[in-house]
C-alpha positions in Angstrom: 7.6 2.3 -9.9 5.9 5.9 -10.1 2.7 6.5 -11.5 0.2 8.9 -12.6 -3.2 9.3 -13.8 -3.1 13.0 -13.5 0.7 14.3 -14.0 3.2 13.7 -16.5 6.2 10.9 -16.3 8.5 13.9 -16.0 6.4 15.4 -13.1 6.6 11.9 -11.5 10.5 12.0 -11.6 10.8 15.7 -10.8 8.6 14.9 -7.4 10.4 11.6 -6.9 13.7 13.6 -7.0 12.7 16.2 -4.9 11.5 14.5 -2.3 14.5 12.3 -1.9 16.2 15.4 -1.8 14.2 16.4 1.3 14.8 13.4 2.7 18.4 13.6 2.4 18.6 17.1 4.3 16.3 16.0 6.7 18.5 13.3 7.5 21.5 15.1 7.1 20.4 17.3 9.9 19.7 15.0 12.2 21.0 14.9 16.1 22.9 11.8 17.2 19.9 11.7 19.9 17.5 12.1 17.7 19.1 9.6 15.2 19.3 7.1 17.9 15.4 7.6 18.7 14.6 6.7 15.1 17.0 3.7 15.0 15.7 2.3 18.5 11.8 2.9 17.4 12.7 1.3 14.1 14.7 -1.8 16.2 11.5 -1.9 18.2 9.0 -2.7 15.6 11.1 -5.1 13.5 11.8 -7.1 16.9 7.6 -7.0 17.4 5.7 -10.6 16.8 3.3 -10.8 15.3 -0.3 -10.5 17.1 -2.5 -12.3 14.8 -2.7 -13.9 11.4 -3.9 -10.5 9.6 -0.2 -8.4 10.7 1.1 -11.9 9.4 -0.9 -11.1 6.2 0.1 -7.5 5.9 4.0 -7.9 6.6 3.8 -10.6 4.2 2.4 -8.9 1.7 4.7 -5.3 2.2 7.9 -7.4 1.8 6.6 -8.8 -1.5 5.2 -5.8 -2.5 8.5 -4.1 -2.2 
């Protein structure tokens, strides 16, 4: 869900759209090496334990809130 006190529902899914559009080229264009860098940070903090009871809290709360 997008919203806005300031902009229009129609601004919010223009912006939306565009910027999964970015994010598609940006992808798109991509090196395998740099891919690979993104993929092994992204392994990296998934495989990361938690320190304390607050990053508990947080991831916790992220995956409901998402």
């Amino acid at each position: 869900m997008v919203q806005s006190a300031q902009h229009s529902c129609e601004y919010c899914i223009y912006r939306a759209n565009e910027f999964l559009l970015d994010e598609r080229v940006a992808v798109q264009n991509l090196t395998d090496s740099e891919f690979e860098i993104q993929r092994e940070s992204l392994m990296t903090d998934l495989a990361e334990k938690d320190m304390n009871m607050g990053e508990v809290h947080v991831r916790g709360w992220g995956q409901i809130a998402s």
